[in-house]
C-alpha positions in Angstrom: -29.4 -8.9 -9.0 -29.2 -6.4 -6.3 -26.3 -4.1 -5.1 -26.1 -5.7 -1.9 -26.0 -9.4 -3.2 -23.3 -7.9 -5.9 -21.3 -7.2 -2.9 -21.3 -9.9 -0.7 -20.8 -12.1 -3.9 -17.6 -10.3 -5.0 -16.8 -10.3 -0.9 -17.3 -13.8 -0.2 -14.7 -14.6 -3.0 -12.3 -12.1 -1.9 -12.2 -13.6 1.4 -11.7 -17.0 0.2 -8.0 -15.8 -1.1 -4.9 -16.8 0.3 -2.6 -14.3 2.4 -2.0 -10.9 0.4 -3.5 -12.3 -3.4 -5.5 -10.8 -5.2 -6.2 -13.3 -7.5 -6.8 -13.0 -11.1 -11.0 -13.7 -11.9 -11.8 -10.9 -8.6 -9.2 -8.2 -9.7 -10.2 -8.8 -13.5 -13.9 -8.0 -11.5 -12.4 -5.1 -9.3 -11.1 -3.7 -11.8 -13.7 -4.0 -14.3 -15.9 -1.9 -12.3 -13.5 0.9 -12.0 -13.2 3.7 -15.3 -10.0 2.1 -16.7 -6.9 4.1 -17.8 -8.9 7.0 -17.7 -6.4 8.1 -14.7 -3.3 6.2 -15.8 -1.2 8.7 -17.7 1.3 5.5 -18.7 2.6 1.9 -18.0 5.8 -0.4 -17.9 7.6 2.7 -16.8 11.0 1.5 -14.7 12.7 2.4 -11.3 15.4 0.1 -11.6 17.0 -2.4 -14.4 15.4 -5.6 -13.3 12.5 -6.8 -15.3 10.2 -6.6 -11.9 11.8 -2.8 -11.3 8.8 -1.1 -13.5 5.6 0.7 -12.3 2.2 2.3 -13.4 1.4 5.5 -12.8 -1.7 7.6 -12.3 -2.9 10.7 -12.5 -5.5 13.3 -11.4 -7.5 14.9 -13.9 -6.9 18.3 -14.8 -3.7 20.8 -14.5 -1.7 19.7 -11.1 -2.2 22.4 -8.5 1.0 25.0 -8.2 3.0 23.0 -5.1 2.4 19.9 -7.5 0.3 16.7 -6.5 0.6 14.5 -3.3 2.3 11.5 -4.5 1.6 7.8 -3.0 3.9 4.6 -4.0 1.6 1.9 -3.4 3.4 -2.1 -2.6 0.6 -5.2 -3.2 0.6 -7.9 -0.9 1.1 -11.9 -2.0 3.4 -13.3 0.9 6.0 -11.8 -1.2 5.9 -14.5 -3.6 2.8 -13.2 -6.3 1.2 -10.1 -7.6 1.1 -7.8 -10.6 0.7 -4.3 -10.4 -1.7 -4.2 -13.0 -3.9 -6.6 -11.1 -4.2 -3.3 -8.9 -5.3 -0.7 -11.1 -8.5 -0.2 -8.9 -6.0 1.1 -6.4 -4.5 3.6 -9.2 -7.6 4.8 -10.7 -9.2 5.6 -6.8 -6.4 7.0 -5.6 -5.9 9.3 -8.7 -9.6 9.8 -8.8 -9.1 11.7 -5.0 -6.1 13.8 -6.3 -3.0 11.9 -5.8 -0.7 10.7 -8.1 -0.1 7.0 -8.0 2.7 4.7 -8.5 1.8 1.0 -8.6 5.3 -0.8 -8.5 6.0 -4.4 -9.1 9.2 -5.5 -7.1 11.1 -8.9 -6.9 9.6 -11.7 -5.2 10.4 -15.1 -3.8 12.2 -17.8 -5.2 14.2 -15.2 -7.6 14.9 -13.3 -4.5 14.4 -13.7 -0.7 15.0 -11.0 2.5 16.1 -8.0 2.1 15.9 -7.9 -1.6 12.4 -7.0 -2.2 13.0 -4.1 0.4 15.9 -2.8 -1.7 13.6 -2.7 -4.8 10.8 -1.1 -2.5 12.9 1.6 -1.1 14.1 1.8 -5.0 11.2 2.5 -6.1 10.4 5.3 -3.5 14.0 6.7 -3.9 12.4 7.2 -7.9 9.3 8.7 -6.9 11.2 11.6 -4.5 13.5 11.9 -7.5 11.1 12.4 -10.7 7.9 13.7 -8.2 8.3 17.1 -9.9 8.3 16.1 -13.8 5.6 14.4 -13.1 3.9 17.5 -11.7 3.7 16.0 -8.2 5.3 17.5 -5.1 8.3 15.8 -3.5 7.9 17.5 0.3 4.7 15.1 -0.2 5.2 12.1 -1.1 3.8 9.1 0.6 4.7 5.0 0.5 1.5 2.6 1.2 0.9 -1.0 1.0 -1.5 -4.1 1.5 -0.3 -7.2 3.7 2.9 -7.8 2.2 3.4 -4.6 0.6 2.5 -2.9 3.7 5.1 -4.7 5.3 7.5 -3.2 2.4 6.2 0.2 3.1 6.7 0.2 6.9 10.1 -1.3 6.8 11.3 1.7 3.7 9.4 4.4 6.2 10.8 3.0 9.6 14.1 1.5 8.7 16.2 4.1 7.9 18.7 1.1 5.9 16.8 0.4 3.0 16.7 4.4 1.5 20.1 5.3 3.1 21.8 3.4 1.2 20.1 5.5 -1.8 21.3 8.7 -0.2 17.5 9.2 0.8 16.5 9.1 4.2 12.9 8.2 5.6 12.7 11.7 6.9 12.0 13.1 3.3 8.3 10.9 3.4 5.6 12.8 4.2 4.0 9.7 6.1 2.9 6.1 5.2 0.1 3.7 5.4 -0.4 0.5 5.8 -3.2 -2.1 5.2 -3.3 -5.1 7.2 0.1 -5.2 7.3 2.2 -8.2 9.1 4.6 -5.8 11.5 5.0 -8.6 14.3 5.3 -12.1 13.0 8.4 -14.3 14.9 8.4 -17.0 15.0 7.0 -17.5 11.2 4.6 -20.4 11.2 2.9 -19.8 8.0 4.8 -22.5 5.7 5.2 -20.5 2.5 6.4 -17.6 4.2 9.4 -19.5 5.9 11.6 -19.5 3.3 11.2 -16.2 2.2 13.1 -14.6 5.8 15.8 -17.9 6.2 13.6 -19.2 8.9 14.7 -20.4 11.6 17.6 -18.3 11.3 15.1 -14.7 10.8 17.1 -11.6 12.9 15.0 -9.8 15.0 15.2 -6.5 13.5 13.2 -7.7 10.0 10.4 -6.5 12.2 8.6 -3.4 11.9 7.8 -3.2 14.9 11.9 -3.0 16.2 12.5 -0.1 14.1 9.5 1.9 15.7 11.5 3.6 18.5 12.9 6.4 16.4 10.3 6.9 14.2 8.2 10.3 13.9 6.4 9.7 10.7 2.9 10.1 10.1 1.1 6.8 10.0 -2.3 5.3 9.4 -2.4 2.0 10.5 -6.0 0.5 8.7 -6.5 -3.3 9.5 -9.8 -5.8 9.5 -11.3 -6.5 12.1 -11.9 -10.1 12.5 -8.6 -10.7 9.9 -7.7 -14.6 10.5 -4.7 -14.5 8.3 -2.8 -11.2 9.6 -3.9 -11.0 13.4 -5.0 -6.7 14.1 -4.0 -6.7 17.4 -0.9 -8.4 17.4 0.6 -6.7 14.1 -1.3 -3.0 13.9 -2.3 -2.5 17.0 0.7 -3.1 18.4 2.8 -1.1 16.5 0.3 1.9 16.6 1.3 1.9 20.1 5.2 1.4 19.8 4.7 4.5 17.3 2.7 6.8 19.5 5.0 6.0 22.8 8.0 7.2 20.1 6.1 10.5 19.5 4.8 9.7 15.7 1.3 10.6 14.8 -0.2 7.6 13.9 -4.0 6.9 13.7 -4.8 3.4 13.9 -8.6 1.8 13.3 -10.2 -1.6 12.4 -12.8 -1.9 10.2 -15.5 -4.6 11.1 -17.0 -6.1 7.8 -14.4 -6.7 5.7 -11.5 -9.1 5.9 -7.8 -9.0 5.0 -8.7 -9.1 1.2 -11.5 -6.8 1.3 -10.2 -4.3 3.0 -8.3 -3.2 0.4 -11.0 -4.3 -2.1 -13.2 -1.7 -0.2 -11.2 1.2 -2.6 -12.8 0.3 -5.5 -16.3 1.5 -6.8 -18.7 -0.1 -5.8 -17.2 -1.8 -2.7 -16.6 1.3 -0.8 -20.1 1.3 1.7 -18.0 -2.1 2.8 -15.6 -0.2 5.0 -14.4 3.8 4.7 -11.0 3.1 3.6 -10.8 5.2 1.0 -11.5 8.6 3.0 -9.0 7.3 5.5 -6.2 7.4 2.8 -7.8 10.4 1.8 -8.0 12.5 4.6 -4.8 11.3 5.6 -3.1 12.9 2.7 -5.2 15.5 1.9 -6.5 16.5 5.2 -10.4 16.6 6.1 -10.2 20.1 4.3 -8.3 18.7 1.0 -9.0 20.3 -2.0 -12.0 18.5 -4.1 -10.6 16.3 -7.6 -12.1 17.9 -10.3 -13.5 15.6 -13.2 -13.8 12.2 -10.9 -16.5 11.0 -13.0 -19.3 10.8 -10.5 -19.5 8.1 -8.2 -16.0 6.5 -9.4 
């Protein structure tokens, strides 16, 4: 069987998924195809006291560089009521493999807990990373919070919302930037059914949404979304607050990918997805810079 038919296999079942899953049988693939725990320096570690308040981290190969690795919390998607972060160790094991280090947290999620609560464990979690960034060789003036669908909701509203970290003592301000993958930033009235419930609908304040907070932002952002995405509209949800960003003053760079979908844009990370969509020199170069220094021991093509 060739490459190509591989791929639009593995991407006609990925697009089949429901909003933000990754479910089990394509991750179990995903991450089958990436060089397991061979970036991961250890698992189950905690942010928090709450079963859900643990995290995976990952790590570059080699001896961290002197000002200490960029670090990246990454947030999964899964309408905020599924996901596991060690259905995403593909994300870990790419992102280490370009020379970040990587937190994959886990955080509370519907019916245990509705709005805000999974934003207090998010901006936990990044509250932990600016904390412990320098024992675990990484460097705390760059630390960076990213998700997919969901989680990028997480990591906008943590990196535009100054709420969720203040009441840490952190303040947005100490990010280096964020990213966000098909993220919903724009979605009143809620009309997807499961989702309701999650925000209190009908009674969901305005200011849940990304997109309100964008005024006094002046974060970095990359906004990465699919093109034709039929569960979290582009236009509506990235392209609109790429704008509301840039009118604010924050760099933001803002693309979307024709050929993948919501669930495959972020599949696109993993080897050998990546000819689907450049995603993963977006993140990248976005950390690094276009002039970032090269991982050493990335074991080829992975």
């Amino acid at each position: 069987m060739t490459l190509r038919r591989n791929l639009i296999i593995l991407t006609g079942a990925l697009g089949a998924l429901s909003l933000g899953a990754v479910a089990a049988a394509p991750a179990a693939v995903l991450n089958g195809l990436s060089a397991l725990d061979s970036r991961r320096r250890a698992a189950g570690l905690r942010y928090g006291p709450e079963s859900r308040q643990q995290f995976d981290l990952y790590q570059p190969a080699g001896n961290a560089p002197a000002a200490g690795w960029p670090v990246l919390v990454f947030f999964y998607g899964g309408s905020w009521r599924s996901g596991e972060r060690t259905d995403y160790r593909f994300v870990g094991e790419a992102l280490a493999n370009q020379g970040m280090l990587v937190m994959v947290a886990d955080y509370r999620l519907y019916p245990e807990v509705a709005y805000p609560v999974f934003l207090q464990d998010a901006a936990a979690a990044v509250a932990h990373a600016l904390d412990q960034a320098p024992s675990w060789g990484g460097d705390p003036r760059r630390v960076f919070v990213m998700g997919h669908s969901a989680g990028a909701y997480n990591a906008a509203m943590v990196a535009l919302d100054e709420r969720w970290l203040a009441a840490l003592g952190k303040t947005p301000a100490a990010l280096a930037g964020w990213i966000g993958l098909a993220g919903p930033y724009n979605f009143l009235p809620i009309k997807t059914l499961a989702v309701q419930p999650v925000f209190g609908h009908p009674n969901v304040a305005p200011d849940t949404q990304p997109v309100n907070h964008a005024a006094g932002s002046h974060l970095p952002a990359l906004l990465l979304a699919a093109a034709q995405d039929d569960l979290v509209n582009p236009r509506r949800n990235s392209e609109t607050l790429a704008g509301l960003l840039q009118a604010a003053g924050a760099p933001v760079q803002w693309q979307a990918f024709d050929g993948v979908g919501h669930i495959s844009l972020l599949a696109a990370l993993a080897w050998p997805l990546r000819a689907l969509a450049p995603v993963l020199p977006a993140v990248r170069d976005f950390v690094l810079g276009p002039a970032g220094p090269t991982p050493s021991g990335t074991g080829g093509q992975r």
